[in-house]
N, C-alpha and C positions, 0 to 999 in steps of 0.2 A: 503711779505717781501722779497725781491732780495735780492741775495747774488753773491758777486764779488772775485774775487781773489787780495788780497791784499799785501801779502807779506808771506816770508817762516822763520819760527822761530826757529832753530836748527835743523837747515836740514828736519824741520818738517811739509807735505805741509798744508797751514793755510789758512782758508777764513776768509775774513772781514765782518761781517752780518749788514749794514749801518740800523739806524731804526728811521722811519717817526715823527721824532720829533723834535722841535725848540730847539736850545739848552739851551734856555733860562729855558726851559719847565723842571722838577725836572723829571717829570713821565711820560712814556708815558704807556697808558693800552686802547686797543683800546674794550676790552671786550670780543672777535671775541672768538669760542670755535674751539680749533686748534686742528686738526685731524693729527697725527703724522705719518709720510709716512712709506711704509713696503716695508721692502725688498731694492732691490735697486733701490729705488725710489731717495733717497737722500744719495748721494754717498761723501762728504768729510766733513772732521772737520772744523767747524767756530767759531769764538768768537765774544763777543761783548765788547763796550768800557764802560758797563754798567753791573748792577747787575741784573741780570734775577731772580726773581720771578716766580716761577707756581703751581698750582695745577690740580690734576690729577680728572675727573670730571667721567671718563669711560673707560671702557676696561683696557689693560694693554698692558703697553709700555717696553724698552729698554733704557736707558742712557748710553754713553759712555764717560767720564771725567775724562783725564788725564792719560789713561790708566788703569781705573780702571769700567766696568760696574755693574750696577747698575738696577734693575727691578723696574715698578713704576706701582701703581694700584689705585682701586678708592679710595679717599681723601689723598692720599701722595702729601707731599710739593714737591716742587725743590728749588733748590739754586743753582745758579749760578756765579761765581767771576767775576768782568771783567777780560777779555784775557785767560780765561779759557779755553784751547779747547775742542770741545765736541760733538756729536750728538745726535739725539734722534731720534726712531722708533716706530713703531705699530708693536706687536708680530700674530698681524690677521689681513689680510686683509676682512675680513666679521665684525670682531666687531674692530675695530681699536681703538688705544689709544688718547681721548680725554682730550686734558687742555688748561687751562687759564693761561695767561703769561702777566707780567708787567715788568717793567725797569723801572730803577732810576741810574739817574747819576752817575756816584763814586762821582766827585767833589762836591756835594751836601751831600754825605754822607760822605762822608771823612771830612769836613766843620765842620759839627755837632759832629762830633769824636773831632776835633782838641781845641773845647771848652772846654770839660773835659779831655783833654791828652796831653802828652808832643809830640814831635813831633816821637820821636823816640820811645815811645810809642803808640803813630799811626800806625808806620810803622808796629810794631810788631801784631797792630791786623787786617789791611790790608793782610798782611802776610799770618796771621792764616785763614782769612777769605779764603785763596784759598783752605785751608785744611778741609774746611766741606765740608760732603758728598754731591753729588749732589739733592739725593733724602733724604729725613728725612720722617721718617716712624712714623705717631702720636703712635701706642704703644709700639716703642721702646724708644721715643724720643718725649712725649707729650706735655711738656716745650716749646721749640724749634717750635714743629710743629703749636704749639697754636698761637704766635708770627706771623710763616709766614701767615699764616692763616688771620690774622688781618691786617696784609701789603695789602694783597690781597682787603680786606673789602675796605681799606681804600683809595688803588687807584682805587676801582669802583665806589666810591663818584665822582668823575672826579671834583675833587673843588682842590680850593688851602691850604685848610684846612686840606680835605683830601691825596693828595701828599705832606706837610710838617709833618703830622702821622706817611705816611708809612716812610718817610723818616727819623724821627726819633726813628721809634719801629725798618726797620732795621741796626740803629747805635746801640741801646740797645743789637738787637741780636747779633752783631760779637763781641760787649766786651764781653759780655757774654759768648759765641761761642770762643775766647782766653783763658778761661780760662778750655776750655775741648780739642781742637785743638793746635798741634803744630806747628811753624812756614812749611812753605809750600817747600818742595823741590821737585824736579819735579823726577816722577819714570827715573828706566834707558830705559824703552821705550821709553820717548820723546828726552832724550837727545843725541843718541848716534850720534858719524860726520860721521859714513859712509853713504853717502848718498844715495849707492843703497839699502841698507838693510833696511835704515828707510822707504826708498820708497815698500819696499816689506813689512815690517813690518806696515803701515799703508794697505796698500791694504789688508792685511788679516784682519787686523782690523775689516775694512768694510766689507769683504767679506767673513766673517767668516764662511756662509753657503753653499759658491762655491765648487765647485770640479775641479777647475784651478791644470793642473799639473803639477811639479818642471818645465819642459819646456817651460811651458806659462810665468810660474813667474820669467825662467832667461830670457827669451825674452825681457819679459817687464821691465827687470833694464840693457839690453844690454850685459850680461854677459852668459858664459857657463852653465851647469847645474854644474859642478864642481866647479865653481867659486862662484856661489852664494854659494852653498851646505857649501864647508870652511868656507866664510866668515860669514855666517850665524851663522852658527855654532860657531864662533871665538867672536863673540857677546853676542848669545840668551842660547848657549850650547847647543842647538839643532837642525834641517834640518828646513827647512821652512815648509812643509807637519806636522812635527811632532808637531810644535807650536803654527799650525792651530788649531789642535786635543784640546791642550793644553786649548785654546781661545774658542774653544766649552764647553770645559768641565767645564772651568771660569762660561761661561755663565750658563750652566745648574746647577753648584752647585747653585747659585741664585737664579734663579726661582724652583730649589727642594725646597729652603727656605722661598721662599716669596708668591711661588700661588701654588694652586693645580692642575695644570696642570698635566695630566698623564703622565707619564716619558715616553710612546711608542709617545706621541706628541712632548714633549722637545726633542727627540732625531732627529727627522723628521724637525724640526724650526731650529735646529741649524746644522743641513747641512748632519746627519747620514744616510746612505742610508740603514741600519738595525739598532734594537735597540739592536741585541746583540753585532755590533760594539763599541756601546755608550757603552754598559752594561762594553768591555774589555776596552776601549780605558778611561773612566771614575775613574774604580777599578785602573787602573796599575798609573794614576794620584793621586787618594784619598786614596786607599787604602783600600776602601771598596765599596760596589755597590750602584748606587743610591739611589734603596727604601733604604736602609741602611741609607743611607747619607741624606734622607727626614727625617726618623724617629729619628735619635738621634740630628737637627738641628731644629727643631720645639717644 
């Protein structure tokens, strides 16, 4: 699946992920079991003009949607909006994250919405639908995950019986999914206009596990180290080094909740060159210490 540069959406830089299907076509699910790249293998955020589908078959991955990530392991769903921004990673290069992914049109599911809904009552569960998490975890959320689960079934039938299913179970799920999700507003990560900051603020994104110094990162927005450092500051409340930390730490309370990954690993994947950095740089964020923060979140 190529992926091209399409256009920039609030000063925010965006790919367009084109996908091998007629548009006649409601679903495309090619079956293929997709190995999700690590590290900086796959370096920007893309969207599609369709609803992404997956399930998680192996190992354990990485989501990043909308500024909010997301850990995903074996039999977790995904969901995906269209124009959603987002990425996905393998947390190992030796056991890598494996899933299966399918699409279906919006216009074909918005269609089938618009038969039981007003219109302005579409809008609102369009809406909502950008506000489900990316990843749905069957024992937090077994309802839901049973649903996607059946989508998935239904577009490896590769019939047209079978993609008018999926495409009616996931109209079922976003009204449903409205009435738990509120309409969708985009965090103040994607939105803000200063465009060198979003530009740095995307790059740590990705880069979360670098050691790029204030230097590198005013170079690469053409600015001073004093110049980024304010404006950064004047946006995030914080220096740009500081809210890398911050973005590590996002990440690690996550996977403290969702795998058992030993916390001297979590600390080393997400960029800590000691873990008793992670252990200060973690506590002065949460206010208590990891194993702390595994055991009272579990």
């Amino acid at each position: 699946m190529q992926k091209r540069a399409y256009q920039q959406l609030s000063y925010y830089n965006t790919y367009f992920s084109p996908l091998p299907a007629e548009q006649n076509e409601p679903v495309y699910f090619s079956g293929i079991y997709t190995k999700l790249p690590y590290a900086d293998d796959f370096t920007f955020l893309h969207y599609h003009d369709r609803y992404e589908i997956g399930i998680c078959e192996s190992g354990e991955g990485l989501f990043l949607s909308e500024g909010v990530f997301s850990s995903v392991s074996k039999g977790d769903l995904i969901f995906i909006a269209p124009s959603r921004r987002h990425y996905s990673r393998s947390l190992s290069r030796e056991n890598p994250c494996v899933c299966r992914f399918a699409y279906l049109h919006a216009s074909t599911v918005e269609q089938l919405i618009s038969l039981s809904s007003s219109e302005d009552k579409k809008k609102l569960i369009t809406s909502c639908a950008q506000s489900i998490p990316s990843v749905i975890h069957p024992t937090e959320d077994p309802k839901s995950a049973e649903l996607l689960a059946r989508i998935m079934e239904a577009c490896a039938k590769k019939t047209h019986e079978g993609d008018m299913v999926a495409a009616l179970l996931i109209s079922a799920f976003m009204i449903e999914s409205c009435e738990v999700y509120p309409p969708f507003s985009p965090p103040h990560i994607m939105s803000n206009t200063n465009d060198a900051i979003s530009q740095i603020s995307e790059y740590l994104y990705l880069h979360y596990s670098g050691s790029d110094t204030s230097k590198f990162l005013a170079q690469k927005c053409h600015l001073s180290e004093s110049q980024l450092r304010r404006r950064f500051v004047s946006v995030y409340g914080m220096p740009p080094i500081a809210y890398r930390n911050l973005l590590r730490c996002r990440i690690a309370a996550e996977l403290l909740t969702r795998t058992d990954m030993p916390v001297s690993e979590i600390s080393g994947r997400i960029g800590f060159h000691t873990t008793s950095d992670f252990y200060r740089s973690f506590t002065k964020i949460y206010g208590t210490s990891p194993s702390h923060y595994r055991s009272s979140h579990r």
